[in-house]
N, C-alpha and C positions, 0 to 999 in steps of 0.2 A: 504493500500500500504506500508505505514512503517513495520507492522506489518511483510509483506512479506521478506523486505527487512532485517529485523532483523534475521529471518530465514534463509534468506540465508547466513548470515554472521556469524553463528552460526555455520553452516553445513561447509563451507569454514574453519573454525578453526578449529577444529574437523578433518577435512579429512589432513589440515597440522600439527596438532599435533600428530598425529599417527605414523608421521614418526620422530620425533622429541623423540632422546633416553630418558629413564628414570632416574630421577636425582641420584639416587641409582645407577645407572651403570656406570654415570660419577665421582660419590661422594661416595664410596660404604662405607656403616656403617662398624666398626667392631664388629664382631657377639660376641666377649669374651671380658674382661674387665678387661684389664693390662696384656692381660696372663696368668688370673689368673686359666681359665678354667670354670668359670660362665658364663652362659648367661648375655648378657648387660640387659636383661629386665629384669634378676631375684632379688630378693629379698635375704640378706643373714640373714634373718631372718625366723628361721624353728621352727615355735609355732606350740607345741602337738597339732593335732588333729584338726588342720586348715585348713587342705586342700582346704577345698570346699572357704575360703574367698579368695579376689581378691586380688594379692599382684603385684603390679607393680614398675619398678625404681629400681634405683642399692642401695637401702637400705638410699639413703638419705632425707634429712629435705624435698623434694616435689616428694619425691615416696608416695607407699600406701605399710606400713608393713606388712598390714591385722591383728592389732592392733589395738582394741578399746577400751582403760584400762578407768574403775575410779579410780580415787587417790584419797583416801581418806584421809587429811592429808595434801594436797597440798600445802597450803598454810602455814608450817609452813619450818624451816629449813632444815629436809634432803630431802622434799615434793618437794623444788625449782629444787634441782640437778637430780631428777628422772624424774620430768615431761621434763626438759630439754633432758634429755638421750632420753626417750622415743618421744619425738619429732624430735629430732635432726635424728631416722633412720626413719620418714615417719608414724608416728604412731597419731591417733585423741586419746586428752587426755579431758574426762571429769571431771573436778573439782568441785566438790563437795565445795561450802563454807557457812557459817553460820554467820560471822560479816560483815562487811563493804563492800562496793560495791568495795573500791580501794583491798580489802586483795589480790585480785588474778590478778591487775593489770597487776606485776612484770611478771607473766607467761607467760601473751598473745605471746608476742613476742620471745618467746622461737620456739613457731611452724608457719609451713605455716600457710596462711590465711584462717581460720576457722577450723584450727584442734585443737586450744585450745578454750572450750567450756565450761564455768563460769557455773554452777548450782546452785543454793541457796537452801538450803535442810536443813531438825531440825532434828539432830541426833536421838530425844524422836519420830521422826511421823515416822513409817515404812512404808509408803507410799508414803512420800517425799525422803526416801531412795529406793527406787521399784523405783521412777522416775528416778533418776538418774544413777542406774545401768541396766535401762532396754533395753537400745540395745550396753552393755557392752559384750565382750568376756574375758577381765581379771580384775581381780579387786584388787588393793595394796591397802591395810590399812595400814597407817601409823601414826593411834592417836593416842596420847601420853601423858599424862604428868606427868613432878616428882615434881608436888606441889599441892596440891587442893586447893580448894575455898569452897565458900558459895554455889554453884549451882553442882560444878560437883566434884565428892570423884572420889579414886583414883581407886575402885573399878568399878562404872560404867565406868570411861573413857577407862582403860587398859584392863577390862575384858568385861563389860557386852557390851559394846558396838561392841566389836570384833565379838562374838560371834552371835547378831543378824546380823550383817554383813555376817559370815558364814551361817548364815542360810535363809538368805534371796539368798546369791549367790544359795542354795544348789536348794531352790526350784525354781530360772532362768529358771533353764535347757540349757541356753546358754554361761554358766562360764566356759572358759576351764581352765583357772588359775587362783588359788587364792594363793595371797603372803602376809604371814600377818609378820611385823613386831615386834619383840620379844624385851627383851634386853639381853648380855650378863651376866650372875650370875642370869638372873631369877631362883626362885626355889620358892617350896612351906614352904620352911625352913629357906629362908633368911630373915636375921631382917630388910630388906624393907619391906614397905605395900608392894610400887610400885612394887619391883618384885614380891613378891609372888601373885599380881596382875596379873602380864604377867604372871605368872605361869599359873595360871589358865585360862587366856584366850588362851597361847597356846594347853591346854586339849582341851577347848570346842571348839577353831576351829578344832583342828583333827578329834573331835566326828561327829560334822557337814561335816565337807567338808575332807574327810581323805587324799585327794589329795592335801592337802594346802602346800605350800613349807613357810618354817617358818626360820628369818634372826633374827641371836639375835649378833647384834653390839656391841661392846664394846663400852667405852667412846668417842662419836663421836667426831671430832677439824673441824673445817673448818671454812672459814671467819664470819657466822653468827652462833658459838655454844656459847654454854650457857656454858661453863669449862674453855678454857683460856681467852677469852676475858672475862669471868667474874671475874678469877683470876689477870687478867691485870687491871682493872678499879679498884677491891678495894685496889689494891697495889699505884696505882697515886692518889689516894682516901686517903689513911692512911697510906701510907708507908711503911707496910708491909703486910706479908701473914699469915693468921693462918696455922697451921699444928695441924690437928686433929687429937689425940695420937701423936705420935712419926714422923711420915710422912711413915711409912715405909709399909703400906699397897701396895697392884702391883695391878697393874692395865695394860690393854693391850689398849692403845689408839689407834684407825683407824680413819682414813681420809672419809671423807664423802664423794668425790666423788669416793673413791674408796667402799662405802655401796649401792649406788647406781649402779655403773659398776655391783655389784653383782646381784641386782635383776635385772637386763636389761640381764645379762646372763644369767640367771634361765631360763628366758623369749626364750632366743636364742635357748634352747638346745631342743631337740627332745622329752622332757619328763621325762628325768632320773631324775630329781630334786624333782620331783611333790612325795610328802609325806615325804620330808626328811627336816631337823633340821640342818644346818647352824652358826657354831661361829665364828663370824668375827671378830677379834683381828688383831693387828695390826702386822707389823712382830716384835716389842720389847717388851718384857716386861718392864715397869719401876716401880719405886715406887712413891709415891704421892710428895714426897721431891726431886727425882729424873725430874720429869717433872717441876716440878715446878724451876728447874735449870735452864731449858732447856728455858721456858718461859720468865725468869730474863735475861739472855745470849742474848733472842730476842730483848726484850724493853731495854735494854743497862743500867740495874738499879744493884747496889750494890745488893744482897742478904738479905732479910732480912725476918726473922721468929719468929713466937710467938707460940711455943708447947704449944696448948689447949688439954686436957686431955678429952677422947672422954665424963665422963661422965661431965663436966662441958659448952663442947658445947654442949651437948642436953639440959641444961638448959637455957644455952641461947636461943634457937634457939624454946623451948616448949612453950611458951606465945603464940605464933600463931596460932597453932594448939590448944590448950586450949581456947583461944577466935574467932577461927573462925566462930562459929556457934552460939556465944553467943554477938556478937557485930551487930547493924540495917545498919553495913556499910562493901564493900569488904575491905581487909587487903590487905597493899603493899603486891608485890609480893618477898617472899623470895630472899635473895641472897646468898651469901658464908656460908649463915648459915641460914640450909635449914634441918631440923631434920632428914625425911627419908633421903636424902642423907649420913647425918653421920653417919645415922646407917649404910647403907649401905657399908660405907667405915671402917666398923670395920670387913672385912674380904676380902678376895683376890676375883679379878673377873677377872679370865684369861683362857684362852682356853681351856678345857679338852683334853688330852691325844687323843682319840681316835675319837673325833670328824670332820664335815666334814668341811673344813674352804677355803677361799680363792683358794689354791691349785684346789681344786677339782671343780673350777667354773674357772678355767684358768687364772688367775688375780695375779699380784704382788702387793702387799699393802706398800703404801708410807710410809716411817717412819717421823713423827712428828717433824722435819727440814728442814732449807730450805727453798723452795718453798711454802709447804701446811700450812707454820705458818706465812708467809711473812708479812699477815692481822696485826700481830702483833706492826709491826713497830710506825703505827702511835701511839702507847703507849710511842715514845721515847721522854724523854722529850726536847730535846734540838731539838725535828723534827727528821724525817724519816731516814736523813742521816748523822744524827750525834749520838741522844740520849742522855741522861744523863751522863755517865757515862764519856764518851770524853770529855764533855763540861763540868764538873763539875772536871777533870786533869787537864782543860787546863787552867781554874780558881784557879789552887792550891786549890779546896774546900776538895780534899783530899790527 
């Protein structure tokens, strides 16, 4: 009898909600989005050769971009600002890590809930790399380093390891982008190992994957780089700055999240990018004495320098690399006196003439004040809003 009567109050609601208008025709959505001339469901992210993936939402942090990148690299400095971009329009970012449980902590909370996805993978097992890239559609490589160790040389990190990457995407079959990170002044001629390392990994990823869109930064700055903040600490450290040779080598410093904005454009465009070589430089050129101004100007500190003569900092700086492999224990890790780096800086690493750079991915690049060096402050010594400099006039100390 309930039973009965539950039907009929079923049937009863039913036959009055029929006539009861649809919340649509009293609340009617807007079909465009600002004016802008998009559909409100679309996606304004147009990845080559995705059609067929499911792309929902107006391109933000809980749409679906129809993006499924591994980062490879995630976990270190320009790793945080990309997985961020790439979350932040609706994109599942798989992270690849290899140390510590907390290393990829920082990222979770970058995307919605469960689009950031921790892996733990051994760069040496290419099958714990097949795991992680295997229901990937793009893949960013971004490992790196400009020091080596007792375990990994500059050659497997920069090159060999790029390269199986490219060729692991190649044999996917499901990679529609591969963006492999380069640096600016690689070459197979520079007195870096490290570049002539990327040199050669950007050959073998072309060889492999010819479609790879390839980003070579110049000296990246942002809150967590290894150039001013490293310049700032041995300066509160020792009180002043070495200048290697003269200071007057150039260099073209870019802003990290503006190296990131680039490959999240790469990603956007329709495919025009897919095989081409990217220098990303900043919009100044300066000189290594010239930045290094600019950096003093920030932490509020008198000026001060010590002209080392490039061949007497590679003598300092060669003990490490001569006993790396010959001591039962890892060596502190390099700081302002860092050998490949001086070589490196015994000759200019600035945009070529004809190359394609920022411009040509829609992008204005921050110049290295301001805002993008703010991080600097807390080097003041007298505190953030004062410095040394103030507080050491206001003391008569000078």
């Amino acid at each position: 009898m309930m039973q009965a009567c539950c039907r009929r109050s079923a049937r009863r609601f039913l036959d009055q909600s029929s006539s009861i208008p649809a919340f649509n025709s009293i609340y009617p959505l807007p079909s465009y989005d600002g004016g802008s001339g998009r559909p409100r469901c679309g996606s304004t992210v147009a990845v080559h050769g995705t059609g067929h993936l499911v792309r929902k939402g107006t391109g933000g942090r809980s749409s679906v971009s129809g993006i499924v990148a591994t980062v490879f690299g995630a976990t270190g400095f320009l790793g945080r600002y990309v997985v961020s971009q790439l979350a932040k329009m609706g994109s599942q970012v798989l992270v690849p890590f290899r140390g510590s449980e907390d290393s990829h902590r920082h990222l979770k909370l970058m995307g919605d809930l469960g689009q950031i996805v921790p892996m733990e993978y051994n760069p040496r097992d290419e099958n714990s790399i097949k795991a992680v890239m295997a229901k990937a559609n793009v893949v960013i490589n971004l490992i790196g380093r400009e020091y080596e160790t007792r375990n990994y040389s500059f050659e497997e990190v920069n090159h060999a390891m790029a390269e199986q990457l490219a060729a692991i995407a190649k044999d996917h079959g499901g990679i529609m982008r591969f963006i492999q990170v380069s640096c600016l002044g690689a070459s197979s001629s520079s007195p870096s190992r490290m570049l002539r390392a990327k040199a050669a990994a950007e050959e073998a990823v072309q060889r492999q994957f010819p479609e790879t869109t390839i980003m070579k930064p110049g000296v990246i700055f942002g809150t967590e780089d290894r150039s001013l903040n490293k310049w700032a600490q041995f300066v509160k450290k020792w009180n002043f700055l070495p200048l290697f040779g003269d200071g007057s080598t150039k260099i073209q410093p870019v802003y990290v999240v503006d190296v990131a904005a680039a490959i999240i454009a790469s990603l956007k465009d329709d495919g025009t990018s897919m095989g081409k070589i990217y220098e990303l430089g900043g919009p100044e050129v300066y000189t290594v004495h010239q930045l290094a101004e600019v950096m003093f100007d920030t932490i509020r500190e008198y000026p001060r320098y010590v002209k080392i003569p490039f061949a007497i900092a590679k003598a300092i700086a060669a003990p490490r690399e001569l006993l790396l492999n010959k001591v039962p224990f890892p060596l502190p890790t390099p700081g302002v006196f860092n050998l490949d780096q001086i070589n490196s800086l015994t000759v200019d690493t600035i945009v070529s003439d004809n190359a394609l750079t920022f411009k040509d991915l829609g992008i204005v690049p921050h110049k290295p004040k301001g805002y993008p060096i703010e991080y600097l402050i807390w080097y003041r010594r007298g505190g953030p809003n004062v410095g040394a400099t103030a507080f050491q006039k206001a003391k008569g100390i000078y």
